[in-house]
C-alpha positions as CSV (number, residue, x, y, z in Angstrom):
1,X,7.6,-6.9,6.9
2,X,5.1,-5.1,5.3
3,X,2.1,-3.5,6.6
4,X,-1.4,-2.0,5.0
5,X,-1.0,1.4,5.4
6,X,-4.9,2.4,4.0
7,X,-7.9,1.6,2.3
8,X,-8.4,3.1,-1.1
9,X,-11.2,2.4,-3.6
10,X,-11.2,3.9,-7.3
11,X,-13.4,6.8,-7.8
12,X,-13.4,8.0,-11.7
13,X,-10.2,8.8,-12.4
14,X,-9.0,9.5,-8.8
15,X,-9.8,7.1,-5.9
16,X,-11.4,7.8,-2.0
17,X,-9.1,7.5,0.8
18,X,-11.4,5.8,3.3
19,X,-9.2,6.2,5.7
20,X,-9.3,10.2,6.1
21,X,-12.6,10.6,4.2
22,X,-11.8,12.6,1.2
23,X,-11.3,12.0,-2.4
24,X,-7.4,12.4,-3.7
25,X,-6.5,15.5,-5.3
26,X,-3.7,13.2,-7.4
27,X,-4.6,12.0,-10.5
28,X,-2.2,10.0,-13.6
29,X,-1.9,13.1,-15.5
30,X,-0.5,14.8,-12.1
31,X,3.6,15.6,-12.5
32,X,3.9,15.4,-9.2
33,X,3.2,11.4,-9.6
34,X,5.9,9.2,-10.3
35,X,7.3,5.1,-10.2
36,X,10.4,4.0,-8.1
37,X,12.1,0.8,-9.9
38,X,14.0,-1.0,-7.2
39,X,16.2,-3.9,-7.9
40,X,18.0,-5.9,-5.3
41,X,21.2,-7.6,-4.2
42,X,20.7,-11.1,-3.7
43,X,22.7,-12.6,-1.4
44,X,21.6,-9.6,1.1
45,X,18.5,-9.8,0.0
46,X,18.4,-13.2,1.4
47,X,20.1,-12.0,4.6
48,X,17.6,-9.5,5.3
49,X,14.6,-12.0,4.8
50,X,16.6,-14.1,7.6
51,X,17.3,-11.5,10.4
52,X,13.2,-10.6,9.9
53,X,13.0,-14.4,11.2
54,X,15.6,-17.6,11.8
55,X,13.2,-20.1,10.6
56,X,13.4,-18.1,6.6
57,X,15.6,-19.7,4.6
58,X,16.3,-19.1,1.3
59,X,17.4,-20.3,-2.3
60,X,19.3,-18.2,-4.7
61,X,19.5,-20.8,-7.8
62,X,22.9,-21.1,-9.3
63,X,22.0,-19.1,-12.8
64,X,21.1,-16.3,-10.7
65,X,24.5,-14.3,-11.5
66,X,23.0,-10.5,-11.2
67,X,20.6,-7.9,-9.8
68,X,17.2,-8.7,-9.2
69,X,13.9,-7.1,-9.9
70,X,12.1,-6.1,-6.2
71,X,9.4,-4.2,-7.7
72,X,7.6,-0.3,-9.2
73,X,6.0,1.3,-6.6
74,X,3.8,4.0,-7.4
75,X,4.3,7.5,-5.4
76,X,2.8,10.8,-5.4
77,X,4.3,14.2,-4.5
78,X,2.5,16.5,-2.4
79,X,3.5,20.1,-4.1
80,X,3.9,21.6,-0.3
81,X,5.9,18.6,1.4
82,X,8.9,17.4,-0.2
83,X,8.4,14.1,1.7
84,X,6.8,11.5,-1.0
85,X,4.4,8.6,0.4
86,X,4.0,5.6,-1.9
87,X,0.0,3.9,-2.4
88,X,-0.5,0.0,-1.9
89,X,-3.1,-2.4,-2.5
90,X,-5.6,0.3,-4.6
91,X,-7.7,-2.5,-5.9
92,X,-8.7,-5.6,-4.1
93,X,-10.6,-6.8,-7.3
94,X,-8.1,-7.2,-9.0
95,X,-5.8,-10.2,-7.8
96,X,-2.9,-11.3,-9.1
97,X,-2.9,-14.2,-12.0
98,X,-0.2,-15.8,-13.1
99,X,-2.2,-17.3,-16.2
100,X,-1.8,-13.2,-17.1
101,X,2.2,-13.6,-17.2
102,X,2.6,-17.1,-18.8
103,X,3.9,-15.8,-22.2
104,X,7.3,-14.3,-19.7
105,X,7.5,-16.1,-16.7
106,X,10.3,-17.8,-18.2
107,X,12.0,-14.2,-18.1
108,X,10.7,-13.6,-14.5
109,X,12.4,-16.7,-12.9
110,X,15.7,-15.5,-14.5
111,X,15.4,-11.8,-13.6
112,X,12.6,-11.2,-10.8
113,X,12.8,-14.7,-9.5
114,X,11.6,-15.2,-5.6
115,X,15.1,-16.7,-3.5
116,X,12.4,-17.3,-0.4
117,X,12.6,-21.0,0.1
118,X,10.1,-21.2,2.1
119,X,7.5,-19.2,-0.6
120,X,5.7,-20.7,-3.5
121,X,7.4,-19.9,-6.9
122,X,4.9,-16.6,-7.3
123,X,4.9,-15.5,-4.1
124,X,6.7,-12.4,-4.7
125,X,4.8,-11.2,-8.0
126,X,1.7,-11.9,-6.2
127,X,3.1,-9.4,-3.8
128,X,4.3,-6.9,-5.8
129,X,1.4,-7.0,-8.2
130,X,-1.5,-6.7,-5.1
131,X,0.7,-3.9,-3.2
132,X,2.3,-2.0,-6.1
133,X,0.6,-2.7,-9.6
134,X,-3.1,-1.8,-8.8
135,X,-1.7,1.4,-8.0
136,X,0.5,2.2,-10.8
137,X,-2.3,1.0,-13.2
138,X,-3.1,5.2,-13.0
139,X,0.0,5.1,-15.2
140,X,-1.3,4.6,-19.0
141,X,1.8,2.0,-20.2
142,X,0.8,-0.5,-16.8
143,X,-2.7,-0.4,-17.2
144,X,-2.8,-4.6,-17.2
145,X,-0.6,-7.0,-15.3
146,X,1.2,-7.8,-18.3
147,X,2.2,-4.9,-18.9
148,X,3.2,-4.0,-15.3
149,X,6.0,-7.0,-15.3
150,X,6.9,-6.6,-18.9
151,X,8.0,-3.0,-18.3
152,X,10.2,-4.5,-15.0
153,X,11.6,-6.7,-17.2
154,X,12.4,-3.6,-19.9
155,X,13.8,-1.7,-16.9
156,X,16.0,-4.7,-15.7
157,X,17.7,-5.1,-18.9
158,X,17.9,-1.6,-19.9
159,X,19.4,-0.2,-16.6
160,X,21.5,-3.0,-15.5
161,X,23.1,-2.2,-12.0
162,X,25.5,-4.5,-12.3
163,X,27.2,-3.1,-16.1
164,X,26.8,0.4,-14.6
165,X,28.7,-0.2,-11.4
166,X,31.5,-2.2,-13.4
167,X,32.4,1.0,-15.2
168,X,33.5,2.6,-12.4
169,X,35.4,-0.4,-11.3
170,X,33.0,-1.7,-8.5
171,X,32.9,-5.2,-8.4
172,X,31.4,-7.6,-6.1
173,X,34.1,-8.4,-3.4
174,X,34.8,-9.8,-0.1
175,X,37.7,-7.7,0.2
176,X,37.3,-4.1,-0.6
177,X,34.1,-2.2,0.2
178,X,33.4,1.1,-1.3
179,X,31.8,4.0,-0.2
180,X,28.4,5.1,-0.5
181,X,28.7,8.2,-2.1
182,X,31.0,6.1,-5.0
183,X,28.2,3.8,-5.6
184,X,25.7,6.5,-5.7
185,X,28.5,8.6,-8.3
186,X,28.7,5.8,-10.5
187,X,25.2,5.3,-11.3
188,X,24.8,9.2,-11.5
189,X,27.7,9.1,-14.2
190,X,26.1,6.7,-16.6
191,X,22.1,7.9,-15.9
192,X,22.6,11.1,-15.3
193,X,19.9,11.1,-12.4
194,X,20.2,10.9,-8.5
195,X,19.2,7.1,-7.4
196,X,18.8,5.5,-4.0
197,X,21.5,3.0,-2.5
198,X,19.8,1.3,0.8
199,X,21.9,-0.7,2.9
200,X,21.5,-3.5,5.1
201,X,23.5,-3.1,8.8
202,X,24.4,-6.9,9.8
203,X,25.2,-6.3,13.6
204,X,26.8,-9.5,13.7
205,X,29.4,-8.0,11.6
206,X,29.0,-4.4,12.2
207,X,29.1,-4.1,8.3
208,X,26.7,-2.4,6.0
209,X,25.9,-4.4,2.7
210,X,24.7,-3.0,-0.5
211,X,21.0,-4.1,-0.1
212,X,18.9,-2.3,-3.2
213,X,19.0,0.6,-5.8
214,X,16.3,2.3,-6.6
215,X,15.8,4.2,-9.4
216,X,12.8,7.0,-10.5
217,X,10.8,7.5,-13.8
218,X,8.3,10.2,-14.2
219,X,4.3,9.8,-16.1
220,X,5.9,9.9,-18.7
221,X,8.3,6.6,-17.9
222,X,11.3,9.4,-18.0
223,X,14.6,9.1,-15.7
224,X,14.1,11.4,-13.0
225,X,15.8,12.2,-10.0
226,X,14.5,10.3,-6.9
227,X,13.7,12.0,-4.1
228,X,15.2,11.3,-0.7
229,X,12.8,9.7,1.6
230,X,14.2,6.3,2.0
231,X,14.6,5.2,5.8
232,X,17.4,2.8,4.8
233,X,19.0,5.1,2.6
234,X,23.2,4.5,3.0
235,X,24.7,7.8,4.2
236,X,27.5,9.1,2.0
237,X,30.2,8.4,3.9
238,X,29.4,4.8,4.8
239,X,31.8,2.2,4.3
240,X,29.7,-0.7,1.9
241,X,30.1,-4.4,1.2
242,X,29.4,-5.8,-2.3
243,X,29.8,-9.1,-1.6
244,X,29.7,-12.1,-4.5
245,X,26.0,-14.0,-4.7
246,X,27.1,-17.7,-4.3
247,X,29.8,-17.7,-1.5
248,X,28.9,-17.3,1.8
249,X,32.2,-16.0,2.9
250,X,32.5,-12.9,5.9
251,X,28.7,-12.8,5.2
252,X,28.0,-14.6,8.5
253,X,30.2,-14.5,11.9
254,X,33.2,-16.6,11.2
255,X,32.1,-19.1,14.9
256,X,28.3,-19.3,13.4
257,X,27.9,-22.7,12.3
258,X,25.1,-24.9,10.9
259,X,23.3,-28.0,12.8
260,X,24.2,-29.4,9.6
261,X,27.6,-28.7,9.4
262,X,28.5,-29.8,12.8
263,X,27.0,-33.1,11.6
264,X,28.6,-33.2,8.8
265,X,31.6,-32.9,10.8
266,X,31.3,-35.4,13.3
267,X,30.1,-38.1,10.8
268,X,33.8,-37.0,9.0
269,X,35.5,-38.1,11.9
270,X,33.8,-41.4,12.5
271,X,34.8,-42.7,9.4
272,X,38.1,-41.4,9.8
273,X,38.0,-43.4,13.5
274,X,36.8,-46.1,12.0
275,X,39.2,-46.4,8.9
276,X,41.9,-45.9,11.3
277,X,41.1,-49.1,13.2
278,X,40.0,-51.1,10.3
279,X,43.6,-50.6,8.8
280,X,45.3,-51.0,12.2
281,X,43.5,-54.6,12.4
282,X,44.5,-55.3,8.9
283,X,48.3,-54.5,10.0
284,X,48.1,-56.7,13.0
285,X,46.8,-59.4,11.5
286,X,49.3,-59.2,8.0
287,X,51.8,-59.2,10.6
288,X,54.0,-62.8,10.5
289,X,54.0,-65.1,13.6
290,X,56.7,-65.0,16.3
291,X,57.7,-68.7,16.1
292,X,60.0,-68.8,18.9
């Protein structure tokens, strides 16, 4: 769940923190700024939107075979705290509009689609746009919407987490999990820059799940290293699933079952009950007189 964590209004080429009453010292041209590029697993994706509430429900469409955008955060880098805090929802007049993003929606429902069920189609670019994209507009490559998902849809392509894992021999898998600090290695070997692995802990399982990988690019839209200030970061030495998208398999307690599937079930064995008795009749009555 996400939560508001300010009010900010754009003031020249800075904005006002209404919330603490004084203007930002940051500005675009500021190194200290920089965008986190986080795409996400999924089929734990999914199972995190679930365990926020039962009633979510979700739909990861069959041609989805691969990482998924989440979103570019903007963050900015006090020079005496190494701890980074990110911006949202910098400008409330400008909303998002999908008429903006017709020419690559096409491209967005393949790579930054929304697997909420339960959400309209744009639910999550609306979201990422409004909470993210006003703010990285300070950056001068995203200065329209447009641009914002076009360069997601660069980063997607470009930095496939799925290719880069591969190399290393780490494969989706209900059978072998990996390490943290191998996943982490991996991508480190082909980018050359620290990322962040977050994981999701399924306490019906007592298993963490590879959940997203986050990447960091600098005002210059550079690889950088990110820094480490993610509360769901994986520790190093934490045993990870990186389980297939379509099959449901160990992802759930093995006695969980669906109102649907118990249904399902018990319809099974009515016909089976009644097909047994139908051809039980039929023998009976094929059966030849006993004429003495």
């Amino acid at each position: 769940m996400y939560y508001i964590s300010g009010c900010f209004v754009y003031f020249f080429s800075g904005y006002v923190d209404i919330s603490i009453g004084r203007r930002s010292e940051f500005t675009s041209t500021d190194d200290r700024n920089y965008l986190m590029f986080t795409q996400q697993w999924p089929p734990v994706s999914c199972l995190n939107w679930q365990i926020l509430n039962p009633k979510h429900t979700c739909n990861i469409n069959i041609q989805i075979d691969n990482w998924t955008v989440r979103g570019i955060k903007y963050f900015n880098r006090p020079s005496s705290l190494d701890k980074s805090s990110g911006l949202y929802f910098c400008n409330k007049y400008d909303p998002f509009d999908v008429n903006q993003i017709q020419s690559i929606k096409r491209e967005l429902n393949k790579y930054w689609p929304n697997i909420h069920a339960n959400k309209a189609e744009d639910y999550l670019w609306a979201h990422e746009w409004e909470k993210h994209g006003t703010c990285a507009t300070t950056f001068p490559m995203l200065k329209t919407q447009l641009q914002y998902f076009q360069q997601a849809l660069k980063w997607i392509k470009q930095f496939n987490m799925y290719s880069i894992l591969k190399t290393s021999g780490i494969e989706p898998s209900f059978d072998n999990p990996v390490l943290a600090h191998e996943i982490e290695t991996a991508i480190q070997k082909v980018l050359n820059v620290k990322p962040i692995l977050e994981c999701e802990y399924i306490k019906t399982n007592n298993s963490y799940y590879i959940y997203e990988i986050k990447i960091c690019f600098d005002i210059d839209l550079e690889l950088m290293d990110c820094p480490m200030n993610s509360s769901k970061r994986c520790m190093s030495n934490t045993l990870v699933w990186y389980p297939p998208i379509h099959l449901k398999k160990k992802m759930e307690p093995a006695y969980s079952m669906e109102f649907e599937d118990i249904l399902s079930l018990l319809l099974g064995l009515l016909v089976i009950y009644a097909l047994a008795r139908f051809f039980a009749g039929t023998h009976t009555l094929l059966q030849p007189e006993n004429t003495n």
